[in-house]
C-alpha positions in Angstrom: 12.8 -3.5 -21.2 11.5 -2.4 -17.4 13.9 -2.2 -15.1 11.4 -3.5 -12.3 8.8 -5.9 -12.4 5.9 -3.6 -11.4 3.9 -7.1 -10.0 6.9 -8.1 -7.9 6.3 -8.1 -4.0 8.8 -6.0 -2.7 9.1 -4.0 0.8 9.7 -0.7 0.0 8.5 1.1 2.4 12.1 2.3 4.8 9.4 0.9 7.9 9.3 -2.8 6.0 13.0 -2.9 4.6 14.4 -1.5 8.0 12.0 -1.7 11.0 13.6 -5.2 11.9 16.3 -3.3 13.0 14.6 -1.5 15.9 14.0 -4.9 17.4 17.9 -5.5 17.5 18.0 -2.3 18.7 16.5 -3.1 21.6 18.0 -6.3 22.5 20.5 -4.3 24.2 17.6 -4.0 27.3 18.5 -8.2 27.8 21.4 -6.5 29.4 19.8 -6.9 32.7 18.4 -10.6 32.8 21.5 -11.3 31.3 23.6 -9.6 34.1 20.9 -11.6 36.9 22.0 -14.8 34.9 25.4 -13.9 35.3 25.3 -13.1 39.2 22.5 -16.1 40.2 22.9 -18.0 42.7 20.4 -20.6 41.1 21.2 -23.9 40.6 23.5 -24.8 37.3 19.9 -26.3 35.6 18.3 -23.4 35.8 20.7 -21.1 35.0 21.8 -23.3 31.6 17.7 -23.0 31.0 17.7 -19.8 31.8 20.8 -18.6 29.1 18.7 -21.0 26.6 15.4 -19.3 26.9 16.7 -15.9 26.7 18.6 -16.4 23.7 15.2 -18.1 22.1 13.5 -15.1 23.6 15.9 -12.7 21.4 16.0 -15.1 18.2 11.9 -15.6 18.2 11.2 -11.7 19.3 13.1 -10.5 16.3 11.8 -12.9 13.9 8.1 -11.9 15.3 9.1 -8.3 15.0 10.4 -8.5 10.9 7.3 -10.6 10.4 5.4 -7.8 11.9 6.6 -5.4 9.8 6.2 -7.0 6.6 2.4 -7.5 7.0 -0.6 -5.3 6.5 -2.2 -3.7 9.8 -4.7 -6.5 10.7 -6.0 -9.2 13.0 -2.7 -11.2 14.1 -2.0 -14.9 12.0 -1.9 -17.9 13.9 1.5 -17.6 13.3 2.1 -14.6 15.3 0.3 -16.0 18.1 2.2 -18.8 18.4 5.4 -16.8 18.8 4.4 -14.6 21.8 3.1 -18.1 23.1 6.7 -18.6 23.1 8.3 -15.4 24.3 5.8 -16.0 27.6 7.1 -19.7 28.2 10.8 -18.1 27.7 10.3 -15.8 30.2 9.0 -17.6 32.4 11.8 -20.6 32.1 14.1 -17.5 33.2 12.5 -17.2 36.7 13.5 -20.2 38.8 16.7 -18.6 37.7 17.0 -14.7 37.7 13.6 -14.5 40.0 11.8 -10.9 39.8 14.2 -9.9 36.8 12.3 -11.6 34.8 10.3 -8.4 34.6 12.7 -7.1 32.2 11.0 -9.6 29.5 7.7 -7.5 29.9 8.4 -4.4 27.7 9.4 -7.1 24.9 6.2 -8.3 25.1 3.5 -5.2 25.5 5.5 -3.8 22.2 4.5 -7.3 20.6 1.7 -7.3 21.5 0.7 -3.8 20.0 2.7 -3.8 16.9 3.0 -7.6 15.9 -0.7 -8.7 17.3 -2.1 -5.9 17.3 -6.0 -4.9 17.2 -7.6 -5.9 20.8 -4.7 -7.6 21.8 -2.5 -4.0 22.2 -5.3 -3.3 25.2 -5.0 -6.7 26.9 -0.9 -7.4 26.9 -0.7 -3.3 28.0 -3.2 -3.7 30.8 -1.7 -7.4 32.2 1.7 -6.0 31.9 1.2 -2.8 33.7 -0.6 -5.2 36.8 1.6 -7.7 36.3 4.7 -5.4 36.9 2.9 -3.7 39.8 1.9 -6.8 41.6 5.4 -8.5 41.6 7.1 -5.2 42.6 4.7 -4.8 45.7 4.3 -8.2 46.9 7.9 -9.0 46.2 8.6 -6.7 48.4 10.9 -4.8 46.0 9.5 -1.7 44.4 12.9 0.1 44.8 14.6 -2.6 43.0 12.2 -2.1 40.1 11.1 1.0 40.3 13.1 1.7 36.9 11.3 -1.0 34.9 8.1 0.1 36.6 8.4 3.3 35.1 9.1 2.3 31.1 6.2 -0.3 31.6 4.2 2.6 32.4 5.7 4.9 29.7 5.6 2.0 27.1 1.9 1.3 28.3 0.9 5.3 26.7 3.3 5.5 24.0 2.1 2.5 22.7 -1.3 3.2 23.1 -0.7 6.7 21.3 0.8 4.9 18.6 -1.6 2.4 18.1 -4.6 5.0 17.9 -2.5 7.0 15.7 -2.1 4.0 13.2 -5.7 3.5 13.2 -6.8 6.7 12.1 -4.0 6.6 9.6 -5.5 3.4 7.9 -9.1 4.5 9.0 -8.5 7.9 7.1 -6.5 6.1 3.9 -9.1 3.6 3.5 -11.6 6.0 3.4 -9.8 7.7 0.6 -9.4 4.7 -1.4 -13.4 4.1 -1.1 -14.1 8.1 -2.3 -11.3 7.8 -5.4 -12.8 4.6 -6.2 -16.5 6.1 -5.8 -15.4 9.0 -8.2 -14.1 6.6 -10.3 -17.2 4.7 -11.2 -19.1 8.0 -11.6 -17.0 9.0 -14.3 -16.6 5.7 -16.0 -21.0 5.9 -15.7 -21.1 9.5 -16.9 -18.2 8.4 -19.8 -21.2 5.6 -20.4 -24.0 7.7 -20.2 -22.7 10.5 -22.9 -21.3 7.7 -24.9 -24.3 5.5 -25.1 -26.8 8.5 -25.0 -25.8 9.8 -28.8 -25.2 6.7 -29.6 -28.8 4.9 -29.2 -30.5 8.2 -29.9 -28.9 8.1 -33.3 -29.6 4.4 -33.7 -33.7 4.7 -32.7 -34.0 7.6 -35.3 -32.0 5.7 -38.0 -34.3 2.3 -37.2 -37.4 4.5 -37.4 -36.4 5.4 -40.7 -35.0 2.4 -42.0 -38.7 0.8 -41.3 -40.3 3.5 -42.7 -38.1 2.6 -45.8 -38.3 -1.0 -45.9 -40.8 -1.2 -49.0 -40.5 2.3 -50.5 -37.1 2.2 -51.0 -35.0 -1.0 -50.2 -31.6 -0.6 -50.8 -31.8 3.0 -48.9 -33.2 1.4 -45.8 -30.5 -1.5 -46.2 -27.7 1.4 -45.7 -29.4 2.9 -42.8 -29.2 -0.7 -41.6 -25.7 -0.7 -42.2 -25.0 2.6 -40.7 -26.9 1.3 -37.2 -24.7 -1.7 -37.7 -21.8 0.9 -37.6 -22.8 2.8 -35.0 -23.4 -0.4 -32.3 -20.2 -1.8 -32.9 -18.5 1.5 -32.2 -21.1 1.6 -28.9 -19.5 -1.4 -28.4 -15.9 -0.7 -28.5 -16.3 2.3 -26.5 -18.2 0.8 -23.5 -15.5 -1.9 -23.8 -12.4 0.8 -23.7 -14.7 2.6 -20.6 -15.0 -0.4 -19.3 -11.4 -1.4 -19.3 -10.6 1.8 -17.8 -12.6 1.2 -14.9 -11.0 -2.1 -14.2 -7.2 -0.8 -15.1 -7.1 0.7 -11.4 -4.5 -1.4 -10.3 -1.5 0.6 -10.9 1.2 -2.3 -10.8 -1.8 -3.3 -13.7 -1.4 0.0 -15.5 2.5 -0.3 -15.5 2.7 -3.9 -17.2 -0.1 -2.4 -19.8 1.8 1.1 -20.3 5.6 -0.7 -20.7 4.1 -3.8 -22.6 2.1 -1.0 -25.0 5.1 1.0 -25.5 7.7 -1.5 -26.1 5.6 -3.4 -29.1 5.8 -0.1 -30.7 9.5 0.0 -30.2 9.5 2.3 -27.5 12.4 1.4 -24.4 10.9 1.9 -21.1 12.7 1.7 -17.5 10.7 2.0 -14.3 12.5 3.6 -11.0 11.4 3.7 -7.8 9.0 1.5 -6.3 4.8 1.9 -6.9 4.0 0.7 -3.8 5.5 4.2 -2.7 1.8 6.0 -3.6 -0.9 5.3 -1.4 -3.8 2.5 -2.0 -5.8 6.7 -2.9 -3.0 8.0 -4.7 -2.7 4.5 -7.2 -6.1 5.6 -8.9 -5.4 8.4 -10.3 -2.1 7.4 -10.8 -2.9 4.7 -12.6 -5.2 6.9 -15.1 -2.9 9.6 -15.7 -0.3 6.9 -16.6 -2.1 5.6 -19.1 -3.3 8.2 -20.5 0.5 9.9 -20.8 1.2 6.2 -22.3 -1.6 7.3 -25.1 -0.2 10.9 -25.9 3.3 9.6 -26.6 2.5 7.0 -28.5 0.4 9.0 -30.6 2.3 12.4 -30.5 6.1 12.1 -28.8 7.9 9.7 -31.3 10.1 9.0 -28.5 12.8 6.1 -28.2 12.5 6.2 -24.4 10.3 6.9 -21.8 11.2 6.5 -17.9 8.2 6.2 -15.2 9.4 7.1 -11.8 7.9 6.8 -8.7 8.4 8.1 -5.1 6.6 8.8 -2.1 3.8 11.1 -3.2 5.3 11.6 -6.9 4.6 9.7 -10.1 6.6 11.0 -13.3 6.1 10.2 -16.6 9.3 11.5 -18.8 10.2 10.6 -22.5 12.7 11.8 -25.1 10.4 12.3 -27.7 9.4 16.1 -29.6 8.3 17.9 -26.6 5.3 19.7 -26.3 4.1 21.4 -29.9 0.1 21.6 -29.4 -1.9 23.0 -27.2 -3.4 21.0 -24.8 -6.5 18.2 -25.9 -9.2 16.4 -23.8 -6.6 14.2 -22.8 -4.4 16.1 -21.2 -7.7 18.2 -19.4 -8.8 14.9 -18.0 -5.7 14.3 -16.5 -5.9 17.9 -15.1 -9.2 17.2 -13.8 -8.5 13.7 -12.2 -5.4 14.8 -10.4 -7.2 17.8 -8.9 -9.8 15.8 -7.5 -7.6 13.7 -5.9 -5.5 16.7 -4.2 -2.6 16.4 -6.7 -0.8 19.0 -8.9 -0.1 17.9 -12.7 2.6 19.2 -14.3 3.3 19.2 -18.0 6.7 20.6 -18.9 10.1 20.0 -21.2 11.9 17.0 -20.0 15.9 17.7 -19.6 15.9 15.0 -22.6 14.1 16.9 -25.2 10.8 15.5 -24.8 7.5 15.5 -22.8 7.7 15.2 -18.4 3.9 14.3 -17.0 4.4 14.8 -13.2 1.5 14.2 -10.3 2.7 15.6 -6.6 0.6 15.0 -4.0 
């Protein structure tokens, strides 16, 4: 049986599971409105509203932030909106309270903006915050005073803007992968078609030719060419089919179910380790081939009791306990060759520690 369910939605990435904790991180920066709560001379109202809005502030801001993290780089939900609705009205509760210190809320919000809203609204919430921040310190006469938050808002302002270009190329540049592996996906699976159905209706229109040639001369004679074309379509047929299910068997969470389903009917224990979503969107095409076809060989060659598929970032291995490696290699194991140099992996084909077969793609 698998140790993981390959379809399961899991964050595995160390930025999904553990990113949340930057945002606690930087709750120690309340310090300060905290400290202005502490000293104000405001009245008891607004200082009780004040406590209560920073502590939402914290509690929402957090929650915003793990949301964040757990979702695809995108437009922003409606969601996500609504929460830095809410960060704004608990800042702005806080000033009545802790006056001008309520600048410290600002850096809270220019990072949710960029990593939680993202898209257009990075350049808006970094542009209000940097004149917002200016315009209070000068007309509040107290540019001293803030002169230290002044300077992160304006530090914050271009490291975040670095970052978010940065992440945009990233995803820019991976997509673009995805689209060319997936392009040289489909024209294999049509050249697979093309050689496969070429021989195939060639030998079919010569073998019709004759068969109607035959059809009063000799009966029975044309009746087994009939038969032969009959044959040779419904092999046209299965092929096309297995070319066809090859094309749509991208999806390596897919290809896992497939490969550990496969294996276990013919009595084969299989474990997965590591987590699938560690390859890229790119890497998961190939992957995905080169797993099944590894699931092929050793079903057909390994006579292994277990196999283990393990994956980490960059790395998809493919290890059973089965007879090792006795032949020289087929068109299987070239294909695999050839589909992991195209996508800028190296395959690797050697004796597993167990006895038997390790198939390994590094990117």
């Amino acid at each position: 049986m698998t140790n993981a369910e390959p379809g399961a939605q899991t964050h595995t990435s160390p930025w999904e599971r553990w990113g949340w904790l930057m945002a606690i991180v930087w709750m120690v920066f309340l310090i300060y409105p905290v400290l202005s709560l502490i000293s104000s001379p405001a009245a008891p109202g607004w200082i009780a509203a004040g406590w209560v809005a920073t502590i939402t502030f914290a509690i929402v801001y957090v929650l915003g932030f793990m949301a964040g993290m757990r979702t695809a780089w995108g437009p922003p939900g409606r969601t996500a909106i609504a929460l830095f609705g809410v960060l704004i009205l608990c800042a702005l509760i806080t000033l009545p309270a802790i006056e001008t210190q309520a600048l410290s809320f600002v850096p809270y919000l220019m990072a949710y903006g960029t990593y939680a809203l993202r898209g257009r609204w990075h350049p808006v919430t970094t542009v209000c915050a940097v004149l917002i921040t200016v315009l209070v310190s000068t007309l509040s006469g107290r540019v001293l005073e803030h002169v230290q938050i002044l300077i992160v808002v304006l530090l914050m302002a271009a490291i975040n803007s670095v970052t978010s270009w940065l992440i945009g190329r990233s995803i820019a540049s991976d997509k673009a992968r995805l689209e060319l592996a997936a392009s040289d996906e489909r024209v294999a699976i049509a050249r697979d078609v093309h050689d496969l159905l070429g021989h195939t209706l060639t030998a079919v229109k010569l073998k019709a030719e004759l068969a109607e040639r035959l059809i009063t001369s000799n009966p029975e004679r044309a009746r087994a060419e009939l038969e032969q074309i009959v044959a040779l379509t419904t092999d046209a047929i299965q092929g096309v089919r297995a070319t066809a299910t090859g094309l749509r068997g991208t999806r390596l969470d897919e290809q896992i179910r497939e490969s550990a389903a496969t294996l276990e009917s013919a009595g084969v224990s299989v474990s997965v380790t590591g987590e699938p979503s560690a390859l890229s969107p790119a890497q998961a095409i190939p992957a995905a081939w080169i797993l099944r076809e590894s699931t092929t060989n050793i079903l057909r060659h390994a006579q292994a009791g277990t196999v283990r598929i393990h994956f980490e970032p960059g790395v998809l291995r493919v290890e059973d306990d089965g007879r090792g490696i006795h032949a020289a290699a087929g068109n299987g194991v070239r294909g695999m060759q050839e589909r992991a140099t195209a996508a800028g992996a190296a395959l690797t084909i050697e004796d597993a520690p167990t006895g038997g077969t390790r198939v390994g793609v590094v990117w």
